[in-house]
C-alpha positions in Angstrom: 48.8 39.3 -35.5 46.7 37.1 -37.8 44.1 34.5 -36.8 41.9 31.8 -38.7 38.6 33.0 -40.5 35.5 31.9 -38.9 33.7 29.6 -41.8 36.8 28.0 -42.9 37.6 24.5 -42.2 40.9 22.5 -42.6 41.8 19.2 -42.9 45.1 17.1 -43.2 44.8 14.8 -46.8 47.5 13.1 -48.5 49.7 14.9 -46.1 48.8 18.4 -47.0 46.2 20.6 -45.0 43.3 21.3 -47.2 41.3 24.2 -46.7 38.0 24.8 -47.3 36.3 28.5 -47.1 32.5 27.6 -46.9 31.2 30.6 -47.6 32.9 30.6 -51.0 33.2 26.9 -51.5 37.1 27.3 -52.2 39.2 24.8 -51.6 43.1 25.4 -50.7 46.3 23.2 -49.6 48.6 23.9 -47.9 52.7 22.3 -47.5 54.1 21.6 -44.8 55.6 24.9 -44.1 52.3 26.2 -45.0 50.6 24.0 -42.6 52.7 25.5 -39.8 51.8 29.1 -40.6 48.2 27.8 -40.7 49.1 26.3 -37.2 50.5 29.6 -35.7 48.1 31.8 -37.2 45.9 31.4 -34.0 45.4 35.5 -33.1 48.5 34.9 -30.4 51.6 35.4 -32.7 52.7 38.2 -34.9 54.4 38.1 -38.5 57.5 38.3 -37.0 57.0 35.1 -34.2 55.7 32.9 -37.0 58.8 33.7 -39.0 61.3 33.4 -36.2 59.7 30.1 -35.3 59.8 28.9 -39.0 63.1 30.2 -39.1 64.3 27.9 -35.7 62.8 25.0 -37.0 64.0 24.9 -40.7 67.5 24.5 -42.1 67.0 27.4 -45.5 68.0 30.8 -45.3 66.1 33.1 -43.3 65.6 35.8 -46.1 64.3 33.0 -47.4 62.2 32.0 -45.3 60.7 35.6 -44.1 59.8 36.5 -47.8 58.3 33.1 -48.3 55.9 33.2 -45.0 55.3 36.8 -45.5 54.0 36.3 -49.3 52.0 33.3 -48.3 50.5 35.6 -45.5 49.2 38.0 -48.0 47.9 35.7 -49.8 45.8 34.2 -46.9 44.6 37.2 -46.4 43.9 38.3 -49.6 41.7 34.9 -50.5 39.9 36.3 -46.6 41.4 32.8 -45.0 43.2 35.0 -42.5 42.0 38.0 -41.0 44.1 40.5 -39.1 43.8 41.1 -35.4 44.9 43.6 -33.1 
């Protein structure tokens, strides 16, 4: 399961949640797909929920799909926007 960093803020602009780490004073956006990760990322869902619930409410492959939300995933975690929970 993966939650939402403590210190980092998001807003919706232009239609695209912006996120803003404070401790590092990155900012990031995020798609609407992305957005919906961000959404689920709450420390309730696994990998696999968020990409069976992506998967239900988009009409693209769901190879597709999985590799997408698992790369973006990563790469929250590896910019320390999401954090891993047990």
């Amino acid at each position: 399961m993966f939650k939402r960093r403590d210190g980092v803020v998001s807003q919706i602009a232009s239609k695209k949640l912006v996120l803003l780490d404070v401790d590092g004073g990155e900012y990031y956006s995020l798609n609407d797909v992305g957005t919906r990760v961000w959404e689920l990322s709450d420390g309730s869902h696994s990998l696999e929920q968020i990409i069976n619930t992506l998967i239900e409410e988009h009409d693209a492959p769901g190879d597709v799909i999985r590799a997408d939300v698992t790369e973006l995933v990563e790469d929250l975690v590896v910019e320390k926007l999401l954090v891993k929970v047990s």
